[in-house]
N, C-alpha and C positions, 0 to 999 in steps of 0.2 A: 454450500459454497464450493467443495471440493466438486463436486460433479459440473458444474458451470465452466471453473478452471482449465479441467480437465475436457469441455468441448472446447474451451479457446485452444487448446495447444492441438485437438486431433480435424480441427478445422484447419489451422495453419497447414500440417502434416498430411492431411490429405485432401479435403475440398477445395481449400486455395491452388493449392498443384493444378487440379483439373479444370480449376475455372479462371484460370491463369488470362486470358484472353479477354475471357467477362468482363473481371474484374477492371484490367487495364484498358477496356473502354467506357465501363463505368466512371474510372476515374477523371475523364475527359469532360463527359456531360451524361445528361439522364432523359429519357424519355421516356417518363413511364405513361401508361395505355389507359388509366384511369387514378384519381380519387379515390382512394376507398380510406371511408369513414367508419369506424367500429370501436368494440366498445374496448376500454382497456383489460378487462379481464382477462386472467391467464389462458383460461381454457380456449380462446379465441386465437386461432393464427391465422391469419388471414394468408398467407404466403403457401400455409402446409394444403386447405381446402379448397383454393384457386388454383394452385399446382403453378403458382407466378414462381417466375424466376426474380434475381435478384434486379431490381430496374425497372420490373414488369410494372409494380404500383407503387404512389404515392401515399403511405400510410398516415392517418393520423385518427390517433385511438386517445380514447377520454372515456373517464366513469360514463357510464351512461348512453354511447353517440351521440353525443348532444351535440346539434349545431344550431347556437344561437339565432332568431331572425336578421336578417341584411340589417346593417347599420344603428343597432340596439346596443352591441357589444364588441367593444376591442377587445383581442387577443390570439390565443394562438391557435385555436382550432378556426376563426374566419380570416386570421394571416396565412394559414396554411394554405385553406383553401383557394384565395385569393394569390399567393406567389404558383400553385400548381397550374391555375387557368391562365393570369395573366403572363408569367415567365414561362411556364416550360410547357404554355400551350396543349396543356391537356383537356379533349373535349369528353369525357362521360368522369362523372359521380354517382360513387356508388354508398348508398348508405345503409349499413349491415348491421341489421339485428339479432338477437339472437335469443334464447329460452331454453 
């Protein structure tokens, strides 16, 4: 837990500085450029092996990448999907497996 800590306080201190600007357009609204569905697993970073910046995608990671068939299942991985396409007008999904 100490090592976690210890990236929130050296993100404040130095990554936020420089993405000073990002951030405070981020805050405004979001565009991101795709979908991307994957698995929750730790060893998955979707941000680190796309080289997205922060904005760039709309994540939503679950055991498994499971995304339920259309209209079988309420919840949060077809809400998600559903507020990225219909709100913030995102046209590609991407769904990422991994081994």
């Amino acid at each position: 837990m100490l090592k976690l800590l210890e990236g929130v306080a050296k993100f404040y201190r130095e990554a936020y500085p420089r993405h000073r600007g990002l951030f405070a357009r981020l805050a405004r609204n979001q565009n991101p450029a795709a979908v991307f569905v994957t698995c929750s697993d730790s060893r998955v970073v979707p941000n680190l092996f796309t080289q997205a910046d922060p904005g760039d995608l709309f994540l939503i990671r679950n055991a498994g990448n499971i995304v339920p068939p259309a209209g079988t299942v309420e919840g949060g991985t077809v809400a998600s999907i559903e507020y990225a396409v219909a709100a913030l007008g995102v046209e590609h999904v991407v769904i990422c497996g991994h081994s």
